[in-house]
C-alpha positions as CSV (number, residue, x, y, z in Angstrom):
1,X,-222.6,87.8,-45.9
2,X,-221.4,86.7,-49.5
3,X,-219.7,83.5,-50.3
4,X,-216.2,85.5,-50.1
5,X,-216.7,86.8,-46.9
6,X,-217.6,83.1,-45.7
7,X,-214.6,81.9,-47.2
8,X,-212.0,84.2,-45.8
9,X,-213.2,84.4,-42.2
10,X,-213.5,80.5,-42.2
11,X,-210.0,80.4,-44.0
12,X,-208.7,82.8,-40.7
13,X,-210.5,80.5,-38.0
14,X,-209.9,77.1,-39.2
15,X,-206.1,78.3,-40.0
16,X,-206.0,78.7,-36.4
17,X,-206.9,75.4,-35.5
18,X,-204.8,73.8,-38.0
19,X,-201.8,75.7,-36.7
20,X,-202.8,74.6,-33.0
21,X,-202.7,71.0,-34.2
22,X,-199.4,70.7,-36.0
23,X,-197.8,72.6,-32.6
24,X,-199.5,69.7,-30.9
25,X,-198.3,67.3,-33.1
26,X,-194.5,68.7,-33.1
27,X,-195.0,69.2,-29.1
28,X,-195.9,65.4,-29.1
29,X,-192.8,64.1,-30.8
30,X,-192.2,61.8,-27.9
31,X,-195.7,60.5,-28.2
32,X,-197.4,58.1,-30.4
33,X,-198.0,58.1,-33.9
34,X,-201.7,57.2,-33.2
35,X,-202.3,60.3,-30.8
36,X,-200.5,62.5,-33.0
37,X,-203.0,61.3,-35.7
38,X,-206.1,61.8,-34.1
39,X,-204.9,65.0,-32.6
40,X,-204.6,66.2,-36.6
41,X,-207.7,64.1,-37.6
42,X,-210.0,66.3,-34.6
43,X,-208.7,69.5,-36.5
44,X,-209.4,68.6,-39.8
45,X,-212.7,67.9,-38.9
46,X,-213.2,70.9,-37.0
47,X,-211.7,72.9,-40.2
48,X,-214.5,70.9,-42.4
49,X,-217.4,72.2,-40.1
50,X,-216.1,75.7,-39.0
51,X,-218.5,77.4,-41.7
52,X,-221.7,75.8,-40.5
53,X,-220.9,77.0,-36.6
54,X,-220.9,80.1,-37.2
55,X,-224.8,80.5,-37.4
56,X,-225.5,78.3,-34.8
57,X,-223.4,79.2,-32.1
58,X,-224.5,82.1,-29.6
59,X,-222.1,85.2,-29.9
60,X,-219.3,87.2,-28.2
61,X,-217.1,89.7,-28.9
62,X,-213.4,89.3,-28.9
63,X,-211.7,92.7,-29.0
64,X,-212.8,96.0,-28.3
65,X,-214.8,98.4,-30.3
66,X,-211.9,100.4,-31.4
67,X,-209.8,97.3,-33.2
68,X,-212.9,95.6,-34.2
69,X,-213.8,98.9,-36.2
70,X,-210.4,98.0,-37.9
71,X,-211.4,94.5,-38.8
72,X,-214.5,93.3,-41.5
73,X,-217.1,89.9,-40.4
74,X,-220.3,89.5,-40.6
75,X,-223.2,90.1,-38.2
76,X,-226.9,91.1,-38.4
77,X,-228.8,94.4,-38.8
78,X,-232.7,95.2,-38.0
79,X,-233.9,99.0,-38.9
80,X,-236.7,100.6,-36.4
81,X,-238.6,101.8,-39.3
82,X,-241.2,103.1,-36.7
83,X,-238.3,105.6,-35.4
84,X,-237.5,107.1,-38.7
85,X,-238.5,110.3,-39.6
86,X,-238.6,112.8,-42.6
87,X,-236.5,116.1,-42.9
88,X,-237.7,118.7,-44.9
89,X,-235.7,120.0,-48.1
90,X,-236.1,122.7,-50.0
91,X,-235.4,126.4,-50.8
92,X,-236.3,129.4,-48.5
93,X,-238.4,132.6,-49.8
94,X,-238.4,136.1,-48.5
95,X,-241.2,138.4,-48.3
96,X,-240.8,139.6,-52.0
97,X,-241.3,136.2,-52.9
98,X,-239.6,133.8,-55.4
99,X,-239.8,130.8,-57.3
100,X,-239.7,127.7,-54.9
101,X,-237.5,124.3,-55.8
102,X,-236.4,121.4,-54.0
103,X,-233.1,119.7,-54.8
104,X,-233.2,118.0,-57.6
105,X,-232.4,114.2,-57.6
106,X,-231.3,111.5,-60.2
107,X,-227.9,109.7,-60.2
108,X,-226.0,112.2,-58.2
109,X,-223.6,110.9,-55.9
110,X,-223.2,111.7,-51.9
111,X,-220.3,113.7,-50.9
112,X,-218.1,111.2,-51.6
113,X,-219.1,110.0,-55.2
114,X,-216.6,109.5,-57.8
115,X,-213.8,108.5,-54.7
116,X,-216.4,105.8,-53.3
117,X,-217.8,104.0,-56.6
118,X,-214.4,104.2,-57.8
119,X,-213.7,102.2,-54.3
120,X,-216.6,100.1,-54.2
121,X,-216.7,98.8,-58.3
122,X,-213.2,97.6,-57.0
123,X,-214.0,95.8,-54.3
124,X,-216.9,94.2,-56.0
125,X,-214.2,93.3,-58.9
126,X,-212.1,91.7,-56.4
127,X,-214.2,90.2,-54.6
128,X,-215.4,88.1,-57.9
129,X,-212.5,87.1,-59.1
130,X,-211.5,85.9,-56.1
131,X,-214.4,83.8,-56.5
132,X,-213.8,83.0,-59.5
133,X,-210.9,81.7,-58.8
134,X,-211.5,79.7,-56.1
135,X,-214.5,77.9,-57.9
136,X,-211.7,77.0,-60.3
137,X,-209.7,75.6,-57.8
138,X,-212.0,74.0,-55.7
139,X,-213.3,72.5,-59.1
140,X,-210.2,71.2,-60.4
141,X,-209.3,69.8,-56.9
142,X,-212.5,67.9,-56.8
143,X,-212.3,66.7,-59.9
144,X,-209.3,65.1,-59.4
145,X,-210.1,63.3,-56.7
146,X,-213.3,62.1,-58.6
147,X,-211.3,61.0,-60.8
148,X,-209.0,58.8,-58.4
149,X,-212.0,57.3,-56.7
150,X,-212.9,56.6,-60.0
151,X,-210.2,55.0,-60.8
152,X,-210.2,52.8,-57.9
153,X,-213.7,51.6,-58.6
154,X,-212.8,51.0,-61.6
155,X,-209.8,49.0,-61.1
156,X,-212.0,47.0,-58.2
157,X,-214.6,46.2,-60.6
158,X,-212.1,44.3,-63.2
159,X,-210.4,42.9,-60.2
160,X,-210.7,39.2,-59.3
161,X,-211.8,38.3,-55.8
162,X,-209.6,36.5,-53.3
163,X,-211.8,34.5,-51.3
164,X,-209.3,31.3,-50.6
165,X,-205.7,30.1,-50.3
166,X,-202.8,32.0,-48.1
167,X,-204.2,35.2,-48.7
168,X,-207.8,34.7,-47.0
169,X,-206.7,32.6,-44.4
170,X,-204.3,35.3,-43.4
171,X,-206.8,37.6,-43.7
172,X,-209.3,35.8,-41.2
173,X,-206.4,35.6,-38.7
174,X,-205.4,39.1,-38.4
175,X,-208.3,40.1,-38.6
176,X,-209.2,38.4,-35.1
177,X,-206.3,39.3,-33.6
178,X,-207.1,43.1,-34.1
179,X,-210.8,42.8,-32.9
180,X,-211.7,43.5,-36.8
181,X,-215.2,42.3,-37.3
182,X,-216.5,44.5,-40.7
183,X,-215.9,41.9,-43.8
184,X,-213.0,43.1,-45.8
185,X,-212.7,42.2,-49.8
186,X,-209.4,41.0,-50.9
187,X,-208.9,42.1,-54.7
188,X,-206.3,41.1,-57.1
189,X,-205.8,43.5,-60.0
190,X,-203.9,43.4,-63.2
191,X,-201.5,46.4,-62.1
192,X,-198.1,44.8,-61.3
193,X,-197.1,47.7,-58.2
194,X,-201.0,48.7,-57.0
195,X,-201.3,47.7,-53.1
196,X,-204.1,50.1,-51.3
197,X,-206.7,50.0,-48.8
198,X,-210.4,51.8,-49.6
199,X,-213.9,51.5,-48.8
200,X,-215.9,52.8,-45.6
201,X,-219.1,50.8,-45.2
202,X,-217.4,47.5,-47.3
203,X,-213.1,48.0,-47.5
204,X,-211.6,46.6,-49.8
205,X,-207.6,45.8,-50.0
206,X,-206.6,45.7,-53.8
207,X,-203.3,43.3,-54.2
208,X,-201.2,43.7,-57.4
209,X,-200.6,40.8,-60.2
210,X,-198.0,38.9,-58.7
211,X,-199.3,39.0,-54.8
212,X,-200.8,35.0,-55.2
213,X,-197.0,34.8,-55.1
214,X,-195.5,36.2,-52.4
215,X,-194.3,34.3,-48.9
216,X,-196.4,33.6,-45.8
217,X,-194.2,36.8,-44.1
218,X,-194.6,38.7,-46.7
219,X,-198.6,38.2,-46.5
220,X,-198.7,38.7,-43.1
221,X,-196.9,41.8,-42.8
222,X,-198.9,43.2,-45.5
223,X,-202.5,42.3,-44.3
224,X,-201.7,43.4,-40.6
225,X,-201.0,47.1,-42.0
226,X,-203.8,47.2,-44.2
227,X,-206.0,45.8,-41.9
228,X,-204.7,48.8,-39.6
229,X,-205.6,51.1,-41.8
230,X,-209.4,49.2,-41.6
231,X,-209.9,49.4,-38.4
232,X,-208.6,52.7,-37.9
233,X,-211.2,54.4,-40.4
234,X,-208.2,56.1,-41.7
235,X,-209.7,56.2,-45.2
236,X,-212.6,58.0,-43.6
237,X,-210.4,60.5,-42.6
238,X,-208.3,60.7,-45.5
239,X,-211.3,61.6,-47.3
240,X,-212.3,63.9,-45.2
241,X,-208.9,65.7,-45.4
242,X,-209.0,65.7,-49.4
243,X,-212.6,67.5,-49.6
244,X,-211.2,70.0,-47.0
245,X,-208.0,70.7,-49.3
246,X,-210.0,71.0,-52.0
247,X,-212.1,73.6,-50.7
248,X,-209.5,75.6,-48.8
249,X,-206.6,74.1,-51.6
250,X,-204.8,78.1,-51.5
251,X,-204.3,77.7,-48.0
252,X,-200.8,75.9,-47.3
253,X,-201.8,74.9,-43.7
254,X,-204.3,72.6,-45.1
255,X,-201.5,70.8,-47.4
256,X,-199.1,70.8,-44.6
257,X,-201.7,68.9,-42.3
258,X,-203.2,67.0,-44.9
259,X,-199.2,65.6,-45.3
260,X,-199.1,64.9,-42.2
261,X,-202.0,62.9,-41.6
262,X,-201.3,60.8,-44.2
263,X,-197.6,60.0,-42.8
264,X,-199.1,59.5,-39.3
265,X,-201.6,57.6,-40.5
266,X,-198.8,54.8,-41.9
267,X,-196.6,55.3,-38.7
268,X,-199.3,54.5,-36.4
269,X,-200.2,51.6,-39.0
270,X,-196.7,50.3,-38.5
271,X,-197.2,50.0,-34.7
272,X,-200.0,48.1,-34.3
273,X,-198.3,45.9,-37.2
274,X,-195.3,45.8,-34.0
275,X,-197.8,45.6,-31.4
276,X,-198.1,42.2,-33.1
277,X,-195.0,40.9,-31.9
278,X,-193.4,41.7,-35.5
279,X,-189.7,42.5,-34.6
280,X,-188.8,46.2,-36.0
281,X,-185.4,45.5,-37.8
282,X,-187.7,42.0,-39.8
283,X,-190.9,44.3,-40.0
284,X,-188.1,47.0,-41.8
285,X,-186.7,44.8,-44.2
286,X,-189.7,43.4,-45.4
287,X,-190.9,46.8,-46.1
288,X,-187.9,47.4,-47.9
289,X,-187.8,44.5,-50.5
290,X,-191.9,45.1,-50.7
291,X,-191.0,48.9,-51.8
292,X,-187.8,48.0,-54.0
293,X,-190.3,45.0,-56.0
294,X,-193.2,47.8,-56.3
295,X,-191.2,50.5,-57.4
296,X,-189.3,48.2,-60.1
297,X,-192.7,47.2,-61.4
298,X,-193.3,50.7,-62.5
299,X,-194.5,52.5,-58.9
300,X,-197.6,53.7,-58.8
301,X,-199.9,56.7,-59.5
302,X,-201.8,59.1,-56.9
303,X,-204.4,57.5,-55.6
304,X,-206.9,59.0,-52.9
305,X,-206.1,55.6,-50.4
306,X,-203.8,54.4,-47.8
307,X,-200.1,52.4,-49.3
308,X,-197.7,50.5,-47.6
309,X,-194.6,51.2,-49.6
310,X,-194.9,54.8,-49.8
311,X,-190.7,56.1,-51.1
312,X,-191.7,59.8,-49.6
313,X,-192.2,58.6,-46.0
314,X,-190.2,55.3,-46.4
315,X,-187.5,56.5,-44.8
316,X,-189.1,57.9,-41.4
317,X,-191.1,54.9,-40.9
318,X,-188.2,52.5,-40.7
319,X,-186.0,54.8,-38.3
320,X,-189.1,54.7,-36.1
321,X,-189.2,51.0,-36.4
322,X,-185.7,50.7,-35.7
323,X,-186.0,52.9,-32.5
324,X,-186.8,50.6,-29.3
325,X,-187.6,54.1,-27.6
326,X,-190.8,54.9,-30.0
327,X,-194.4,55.2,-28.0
328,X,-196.4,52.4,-30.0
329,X,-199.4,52.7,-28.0
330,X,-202.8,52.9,-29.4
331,X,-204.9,56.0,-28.6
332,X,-207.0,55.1,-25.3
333,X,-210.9,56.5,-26.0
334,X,-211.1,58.4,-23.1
335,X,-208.5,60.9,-24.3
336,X,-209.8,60.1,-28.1
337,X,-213.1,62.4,-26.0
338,X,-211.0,64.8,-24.9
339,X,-209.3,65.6,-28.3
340,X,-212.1,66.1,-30.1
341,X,-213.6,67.9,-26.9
342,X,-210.7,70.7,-26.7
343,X,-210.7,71.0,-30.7
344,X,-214.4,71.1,-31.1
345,X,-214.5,73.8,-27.8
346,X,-211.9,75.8,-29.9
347,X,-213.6,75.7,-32.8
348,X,-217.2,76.5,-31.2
349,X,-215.5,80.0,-29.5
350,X,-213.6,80.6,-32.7
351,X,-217.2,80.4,-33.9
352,X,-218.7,82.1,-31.9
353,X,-216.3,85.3,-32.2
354,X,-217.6,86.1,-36.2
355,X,-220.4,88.2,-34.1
356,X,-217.7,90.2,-32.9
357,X,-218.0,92.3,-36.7
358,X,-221.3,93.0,-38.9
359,X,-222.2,93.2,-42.1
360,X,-225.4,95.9,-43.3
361,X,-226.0,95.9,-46.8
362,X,-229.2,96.3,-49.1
363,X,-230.8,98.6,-51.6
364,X,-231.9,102.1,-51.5
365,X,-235.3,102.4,-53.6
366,X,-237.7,105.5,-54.3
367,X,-241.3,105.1,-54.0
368,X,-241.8,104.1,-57.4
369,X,-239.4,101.2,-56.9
370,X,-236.7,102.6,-59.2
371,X,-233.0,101.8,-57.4
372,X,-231.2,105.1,-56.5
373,X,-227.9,105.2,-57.2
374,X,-225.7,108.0,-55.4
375,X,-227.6,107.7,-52.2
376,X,-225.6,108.7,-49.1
377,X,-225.7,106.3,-45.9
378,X,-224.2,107.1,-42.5
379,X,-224.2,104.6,-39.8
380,X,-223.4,106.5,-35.9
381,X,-222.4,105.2,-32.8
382,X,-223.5,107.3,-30.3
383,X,-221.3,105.1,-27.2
384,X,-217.6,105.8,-29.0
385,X,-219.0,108.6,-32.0
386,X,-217.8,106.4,-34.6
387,X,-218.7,106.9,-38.0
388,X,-219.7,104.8,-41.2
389,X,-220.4,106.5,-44.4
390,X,-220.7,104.8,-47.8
391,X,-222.8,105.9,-50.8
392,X,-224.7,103.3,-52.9
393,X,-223.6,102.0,-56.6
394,X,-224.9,102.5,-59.9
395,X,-227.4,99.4,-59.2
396,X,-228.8,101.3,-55.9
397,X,-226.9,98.7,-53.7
398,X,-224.6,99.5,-50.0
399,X,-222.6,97.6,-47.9
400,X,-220.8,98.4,-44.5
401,X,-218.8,95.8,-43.3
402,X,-216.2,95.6,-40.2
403,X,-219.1,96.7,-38.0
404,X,-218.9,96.3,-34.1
405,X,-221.8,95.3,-31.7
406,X,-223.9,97.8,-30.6
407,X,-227.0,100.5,-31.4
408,X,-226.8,102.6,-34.5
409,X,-228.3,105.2,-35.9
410,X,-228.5,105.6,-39.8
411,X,-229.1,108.2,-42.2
412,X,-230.1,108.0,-45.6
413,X,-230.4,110.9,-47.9
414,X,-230.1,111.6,-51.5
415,X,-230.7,114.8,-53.0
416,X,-234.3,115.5,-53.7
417,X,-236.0,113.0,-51.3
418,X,-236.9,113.1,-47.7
419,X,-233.7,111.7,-45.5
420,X,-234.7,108.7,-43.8
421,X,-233.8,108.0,-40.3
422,X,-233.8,105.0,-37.9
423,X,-231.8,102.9,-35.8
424,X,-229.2,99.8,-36.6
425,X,-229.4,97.2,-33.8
426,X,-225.9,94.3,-34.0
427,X,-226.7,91.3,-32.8
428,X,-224.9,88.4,-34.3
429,X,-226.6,87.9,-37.6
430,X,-226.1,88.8,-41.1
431,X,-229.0,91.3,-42.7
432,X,-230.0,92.6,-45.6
433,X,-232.7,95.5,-45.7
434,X,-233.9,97.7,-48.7
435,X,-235.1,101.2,-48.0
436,X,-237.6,103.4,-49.6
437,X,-236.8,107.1,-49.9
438,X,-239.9,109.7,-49.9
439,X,-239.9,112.2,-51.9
440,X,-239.0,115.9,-50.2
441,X,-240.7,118.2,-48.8
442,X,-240.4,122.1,-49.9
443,X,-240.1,125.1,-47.7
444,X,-241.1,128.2,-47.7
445,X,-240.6,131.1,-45.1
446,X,-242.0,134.3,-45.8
447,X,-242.0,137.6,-43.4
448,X,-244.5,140.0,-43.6
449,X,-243.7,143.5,-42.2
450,X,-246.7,145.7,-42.9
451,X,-250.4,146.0,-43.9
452,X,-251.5,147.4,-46.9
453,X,-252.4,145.9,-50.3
454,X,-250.2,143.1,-52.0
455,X,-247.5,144.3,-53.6
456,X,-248.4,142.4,-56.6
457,X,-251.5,140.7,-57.2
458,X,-252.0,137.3,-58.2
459,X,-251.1,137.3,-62.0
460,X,-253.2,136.6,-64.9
461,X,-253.0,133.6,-66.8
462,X,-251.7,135.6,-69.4
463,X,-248.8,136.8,-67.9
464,X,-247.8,133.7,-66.3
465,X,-244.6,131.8,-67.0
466,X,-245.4,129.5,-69.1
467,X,-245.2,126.0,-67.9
468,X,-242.5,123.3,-68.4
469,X,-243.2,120.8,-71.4
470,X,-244.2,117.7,-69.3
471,X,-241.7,114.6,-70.1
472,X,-242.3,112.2,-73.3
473,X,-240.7,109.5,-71.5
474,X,-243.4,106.8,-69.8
475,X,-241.8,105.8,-66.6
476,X,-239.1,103.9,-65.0
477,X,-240.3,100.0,-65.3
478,X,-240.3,98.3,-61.6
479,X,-236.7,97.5,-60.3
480,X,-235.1,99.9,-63.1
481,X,-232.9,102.9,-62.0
482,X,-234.9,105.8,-60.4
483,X,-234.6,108.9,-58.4
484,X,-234.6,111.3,-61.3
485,X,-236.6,114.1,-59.8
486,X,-238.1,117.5,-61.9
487,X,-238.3,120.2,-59.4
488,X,-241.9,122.1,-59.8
489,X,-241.5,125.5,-60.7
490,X,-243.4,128.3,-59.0
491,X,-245.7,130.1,-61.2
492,X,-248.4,132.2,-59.4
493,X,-247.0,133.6,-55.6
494,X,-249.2,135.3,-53.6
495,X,-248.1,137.4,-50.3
496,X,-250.3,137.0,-47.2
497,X,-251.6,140.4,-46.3
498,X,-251.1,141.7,-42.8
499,X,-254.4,142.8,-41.1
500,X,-254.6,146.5,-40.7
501,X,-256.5,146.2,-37.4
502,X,-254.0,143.5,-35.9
503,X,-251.0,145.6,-37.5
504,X,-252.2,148.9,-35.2
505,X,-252.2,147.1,-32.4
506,X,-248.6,145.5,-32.7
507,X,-249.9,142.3,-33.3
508,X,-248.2,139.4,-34.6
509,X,-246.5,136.0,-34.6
510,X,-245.7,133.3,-37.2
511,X,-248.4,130.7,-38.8
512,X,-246.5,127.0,-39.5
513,X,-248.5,125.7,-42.4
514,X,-248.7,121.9,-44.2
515,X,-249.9,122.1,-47.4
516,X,-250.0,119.4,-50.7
517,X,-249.4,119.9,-54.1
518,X,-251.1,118.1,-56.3
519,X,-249.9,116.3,-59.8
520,X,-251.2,119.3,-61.8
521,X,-248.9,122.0,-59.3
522,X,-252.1,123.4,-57.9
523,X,-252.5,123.5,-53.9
524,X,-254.5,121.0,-52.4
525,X,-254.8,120.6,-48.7
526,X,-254.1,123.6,-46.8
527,X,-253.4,122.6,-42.5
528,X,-252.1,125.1,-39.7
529,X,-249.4,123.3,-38.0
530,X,-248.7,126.0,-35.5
531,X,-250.9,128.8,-34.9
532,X,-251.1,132.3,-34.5
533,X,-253.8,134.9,-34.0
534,X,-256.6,133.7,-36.2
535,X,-256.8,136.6,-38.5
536,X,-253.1,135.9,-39.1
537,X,-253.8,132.4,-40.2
538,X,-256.6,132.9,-42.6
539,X,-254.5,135.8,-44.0
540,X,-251.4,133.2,-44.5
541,X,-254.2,129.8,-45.8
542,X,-255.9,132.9,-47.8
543,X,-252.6,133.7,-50.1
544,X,-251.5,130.0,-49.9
545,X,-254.1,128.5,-51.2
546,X,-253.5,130.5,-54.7
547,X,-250.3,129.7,-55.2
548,X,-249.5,127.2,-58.6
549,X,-246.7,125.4,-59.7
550,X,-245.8,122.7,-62.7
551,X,-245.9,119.3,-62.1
552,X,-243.3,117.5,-60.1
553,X,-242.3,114.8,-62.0
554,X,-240.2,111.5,-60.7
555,X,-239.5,108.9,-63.4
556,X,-241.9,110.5,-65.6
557,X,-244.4,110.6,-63.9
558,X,-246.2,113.6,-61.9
559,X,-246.1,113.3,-58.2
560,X,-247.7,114.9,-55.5
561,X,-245.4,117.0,-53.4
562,X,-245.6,118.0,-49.2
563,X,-244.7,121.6,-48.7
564,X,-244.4,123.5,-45.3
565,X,-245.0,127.2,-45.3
566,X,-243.7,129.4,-42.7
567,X,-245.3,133.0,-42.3
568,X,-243.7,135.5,-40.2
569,X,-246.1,138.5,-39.6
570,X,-243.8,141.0,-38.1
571,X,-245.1,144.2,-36.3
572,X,-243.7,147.7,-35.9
């Protein structure tokens, strides 16, 4: 399955769960801010690990054969090579004989040529510059949030530590009363409006300039929110949300939970700041006079971390402070479990349901390993007779997608080579095979109705056609384009002569022969396949055997070439 294919199912399946958790979350209203977090934090995780389920979960179809035929996924393929077999091709002669030729291959297309690699170069267009353009975004979305991180690093290293005076003692005392025990860094920068929260492993709240100056309150207030925010992990999560927007940043879903988390992440920040004992009306207007001095100061930029004074969700946050009806309780664990237990469970079935559709693709190569371009392929269904057909590119290369589960048999053929046959087994991977084409086999049938001399005997090398001027060309190099197939051109034809003695006695019957012809069109091996009386199969290996041909050549070069022979001795 290619990186597009990837992208959009996982786009479909983690869309779902997104759009489960924001019904959740606007079902929930009338709980807490913390559950309604979570409840978005479980998707967002589940969205960031939807593309590596896939392969690991077992599969099972979602919808039957005949709308899954109507959607495209991705699945696996094997090919029972050992069931294939070869047809014959090739030209019948009559009695009077004629000049035997196979179909001739090269780039010809499959019934379908000009309409399918028309169809197929614009897929494969589309399907790049979707990529294309996703790399772009995904690249420009991660940059910027390098670049904020960046920023914050580099605004903690030039930062002076806080380690005594109001600030630190406030810190120590909030800290226990939350049941915080990771160290936290208190930072004091240069910018007069920068208040966030960062860090994992070692957080780190940066203060702005004039923060040495505020009240006790003030201190207070601040330091229990970010300290929230602390032991929350909510900058864990935050992070987590901004590499999945950056990788899914077309998708609005993602944007609209990604807004969300954020603003429930300072709402249920703002409880446990309550849970405290802070009264909501005080708790609101010193969040107000701490966003009015920030935003005089000159506001801030976008930074990838948590902010108390927010002016987009400043107005939300003190309604719910002012409403004594508001659910401020924390998130118990044992239904933290069974969030993340009913998201992951949805996300493991959604999963598991990209087996539901498969994906064949591969190369089609002659025997000289030269790609064929113009080969036709046609996957069957025997259970519901559904049919596949596609014809490979100018590089040799097929695809079928939107493929249900089940057996299939394929058939590949291209003009001038041996159609290959085997089965298609779905079940729940991606494959990729490459197949090797055989070159044809001619046939001849000839019917012989009386005894007698030959009509023509075998001609001298005099009067022979002359033969074809053998190619100045030397070869197709390995992995170049191939399939380009001289026919061999009959130059001495002999007819089998029916035995008088057998003729009397209305005797007769048909001789299957194999024979080879070798590189220089003379007849090699000479095998009855299905007999007859044995004076009738010597008569038919006797005339056989003298036949000549030119060379066969593919890519250049001169082939051997299988021919079956059918002789039909016909009696009064």
């Amino acid at each position: 399955m290619s990186v597009v294919d990837v992208l959009l199912e996982s786009t479909v399946k983690s869309s779902i769960v997104l759009a489960l958790a924001l019904a959740a979350a606007a079902l929930g209203r009338r709980r807490s801010a913390s559950l309604r977090h979570w409840i978005l934090a479980s998707a967002i995780a589940c969205a960031a690990a939807m593309p590596l389920l896939g392969p690991l979960v077992p599969a099972w179809p979602i919808a039957p054969a005949g709308v899954l035929d109507r959607w495209a996924a991705s699945a696996t393929a094997e090919i029972d090579a050992g069931r294939g077999t070869s047809a014959e091709r090739g030209h019948s002669l009559s009695a009077t004989g004629g000049a035997a030729d196979i179909d001739s291959g090269g780039a010809r297309s499959g019934p379908l040529p000009q309409a399918a690699r028309r169809m197929l170069g614009m897929i494969q267009a589309s399907a790049r510059a979707i990529f294309t353009v996703w790399v772009a975004g995904v690249a420009l979305s991660l940059l910027i949030l390098g670049v904020g991180i960046g920023r914050l690093a580099w605004i903690a290293v030039r930062a002076r530590g806080v380690d005594c005076g109001p600030w630190a003692e406030s810190a120590k005392r909030v800290a226990h009363a939350c049941g915080l025990t990771r160290p936290v860094r208190l930072l004091q920068s240069d910018h007069p409006a920068l208040l966030v929260t960062w860090g994992l492993m070692r957080p780190r709240i940066v203060l702005p300039r004039d923060a040495l100056h505020w009240t006790e309150d003030r201190i207070a207030i601040v330091l229990a929110h970010e300290l929230a925010h602390v032991e929350r992990g909510d900058w864990a999560v935050q992070m987590t949300a901004e590499i999945v927007r950056a990788i899914y940043w077309f998708n609005p879903l993602v944007w609209m939970v990604c807004t969300r988390l954020r603003e429930e992440s300072e709402h249920a920040a703002d409880d446990a700041v309550m849970a405290q004992g802070m009264a909501g009306p005080d708790y609101a207007g010193h969040l107000l006079d701490l966003a009015r001095a920030l935003t005089d100061r000159g506001g801030r930029n976008w930074l990838p971390a948590a902010a108390i004074a927010r002016p987009s969700s400043l107005e939300r946050r003190v309604r719910a402070m002012l409403n004594d009806r508001t659910n401020r309780a924390p998130v118990p664990r044992s239904t933290r479990f069974a969030t993340i237990a009913a998201a992951l469970l949805l996300s493991v079935a959604l999963a598991a349901a990209q087996a539901a559709f498969s994906t064949f693709s591969g190369t089609v190569f002659d025997e000289q390993n030269g790609f064929i371009p113009g080969a036709t392929l046609v996957l069957t269904n025997p259970q519901n007779q559904s049919k596949y057909e596609v014809v490979t590119d100018r590089t040799g290369h097929f695809e079928f997608v939107g493929l249900p589960p089940g057996d299939y048999e394929l058939e590949t053929k291209v003009m001038g080579f041996a159609t290959l046959r085997g089965t298609v087994t779905l079940r729940g991977e991606n494959a990729q095979r490459d197949l090797v084409l055989k070159i044809g086999s001619l046939q001849e049938t000839i019917t012989v109705t009386g005894p007698g001399t030959r009509p023509w005997p075998p001609r001298s090398a005099s009067s022979r056609p002359p033969r074809r001027p053998d190619p100045t060309c030397t070869g197709v190099p390995a992995g170049g384009m191939g399939g380009n197939i001289r026919a061999p051109h009959k130059l001495v034809d002999v007819k089998p002569i029916y035995p008088q003695q057998l003729y009397e006695q209305n005797i007769g019957g048909t001789v299957v022969l194999q024979a080879q012809i070798d590189t220089e069109g003379r007849i090699g091996s000479v095998e009855v396949v299905t007999p007859a009386h044995p004076d009738l199969n010597a008569a038919a290996i006797e005339a056989v055997r003298q036949w000549e041909f030119d060379s066969t050549i593919l890519n250049c070069s001169k082939i051997e070439v299988p021919m079956k022979v059918n002789v039909t001795f016909a009696p009064r």
